[in-house]
Wavefront OBJ file of the C-alpha trace (Angstrom):
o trace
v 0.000 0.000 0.000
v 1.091 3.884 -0.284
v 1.644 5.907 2.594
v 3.063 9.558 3.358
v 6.691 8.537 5.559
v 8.125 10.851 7.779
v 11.801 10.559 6.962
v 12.724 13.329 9.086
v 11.501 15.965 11.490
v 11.185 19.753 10.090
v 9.532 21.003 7.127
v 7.570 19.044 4.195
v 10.554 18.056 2.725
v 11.135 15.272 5.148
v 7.696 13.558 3.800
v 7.552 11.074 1.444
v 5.360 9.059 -0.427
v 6.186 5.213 0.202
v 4.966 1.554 -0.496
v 4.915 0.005 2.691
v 3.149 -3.083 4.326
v -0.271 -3.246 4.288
v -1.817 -3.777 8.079
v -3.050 -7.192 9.228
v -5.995 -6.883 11.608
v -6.174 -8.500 14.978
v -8.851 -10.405 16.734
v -10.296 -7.145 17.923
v -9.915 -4.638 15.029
v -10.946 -4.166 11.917
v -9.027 -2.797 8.376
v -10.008 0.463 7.401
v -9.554 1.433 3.362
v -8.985 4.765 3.692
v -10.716 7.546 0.902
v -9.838 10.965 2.946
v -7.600 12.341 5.310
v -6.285 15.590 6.652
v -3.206 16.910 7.781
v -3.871 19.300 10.100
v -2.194 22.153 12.030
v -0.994 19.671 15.195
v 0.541 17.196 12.186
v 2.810 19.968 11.181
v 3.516 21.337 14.440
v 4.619 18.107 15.657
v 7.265 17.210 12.944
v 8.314 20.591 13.141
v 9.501 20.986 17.059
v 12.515 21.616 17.852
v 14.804 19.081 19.633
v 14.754 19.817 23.257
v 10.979 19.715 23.100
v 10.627 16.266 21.150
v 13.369 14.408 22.721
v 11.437 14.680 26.618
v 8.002 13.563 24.332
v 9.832 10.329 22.540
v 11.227 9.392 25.862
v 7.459 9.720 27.992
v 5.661 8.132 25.501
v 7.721 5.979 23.033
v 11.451 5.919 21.667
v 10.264 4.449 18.305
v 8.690 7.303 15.756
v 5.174 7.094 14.144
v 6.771 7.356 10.765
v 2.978 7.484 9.002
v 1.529 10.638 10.032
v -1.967 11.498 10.360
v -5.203 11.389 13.024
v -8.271 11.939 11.053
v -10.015 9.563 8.040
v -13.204 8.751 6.506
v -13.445 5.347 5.006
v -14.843 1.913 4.463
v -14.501 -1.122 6.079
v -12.603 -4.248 4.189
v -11.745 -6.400 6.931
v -13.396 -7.112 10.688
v -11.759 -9.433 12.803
v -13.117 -12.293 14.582
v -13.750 -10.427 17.774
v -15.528 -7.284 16.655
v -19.172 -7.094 16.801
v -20.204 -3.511 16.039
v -19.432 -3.463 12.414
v -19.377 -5.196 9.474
v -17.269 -5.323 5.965
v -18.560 -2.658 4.049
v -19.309 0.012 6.604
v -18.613 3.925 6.204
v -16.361 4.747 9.070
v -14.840 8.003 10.201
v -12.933 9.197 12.970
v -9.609 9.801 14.583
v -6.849 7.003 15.772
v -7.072 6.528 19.029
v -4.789 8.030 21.721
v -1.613 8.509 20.374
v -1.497 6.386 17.562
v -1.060 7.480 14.406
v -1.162 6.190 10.513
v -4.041 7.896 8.725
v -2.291 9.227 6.034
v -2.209 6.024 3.806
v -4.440 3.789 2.013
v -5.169 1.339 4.955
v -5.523 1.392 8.513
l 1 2 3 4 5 6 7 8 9 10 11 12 13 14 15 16 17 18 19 20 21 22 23 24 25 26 27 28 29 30 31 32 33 34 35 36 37 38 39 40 41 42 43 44 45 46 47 48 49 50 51 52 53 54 55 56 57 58 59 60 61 62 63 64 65 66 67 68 69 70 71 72 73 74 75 76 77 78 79 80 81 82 83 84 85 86 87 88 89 90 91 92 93 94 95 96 97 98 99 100 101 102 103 104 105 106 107 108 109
């Protein structure tokens, strides 16, 4: 699948667009195809902060960078996994990721 990579932190230059492995569903998720997305104003000011302010972040909540940015989507779902009740393939989903994750801006989530 495609995807927009963050490469590096700073300005646009650092994103790129990438094929990368398409997610596998657990038990208790389901696969989103994604049709929209947005990059919004916390996207950019989170790859753009400077050093001392991201280094404390990646050490409270996670050493390894979200390199697929992105919070909001609209979309359908392809996939439901054995556990989920709620929905079913074919469903028009949006929403944002959940807590910190990230990963919208891509075909599949």
């Amino acid at each position: 699948m495609k995807a927009i990579v963050c490469t590096k932190y700073g300005s646009s230059d650092g994103l790129q667009l990438k094929e990368v492995e398409k997610p596998i569903p657990k038990d208790n998720e389901v696969l989103v195809r994604i049709y929209a997305t947005t990059v919004t104003a916390g996207d950019v000011m989170l790859r753009s902060l400077p050093f001392v302010i991201w280094l404390p972040l990646r050490i409270m909540f996670g050493l390894k960078r979200k390199k697929i940015p992105g919070h909001e989507l609209a979309g359908e779902i392809e996939v439901v996994g054995n556990d989920v009740t709620r929905f079913r393939n074919s469903d028009q989903v949006f929403g944002t990721t959940t807590g910190l994750r990230v990963g919208a801006n891509a075909e599949y989530i």
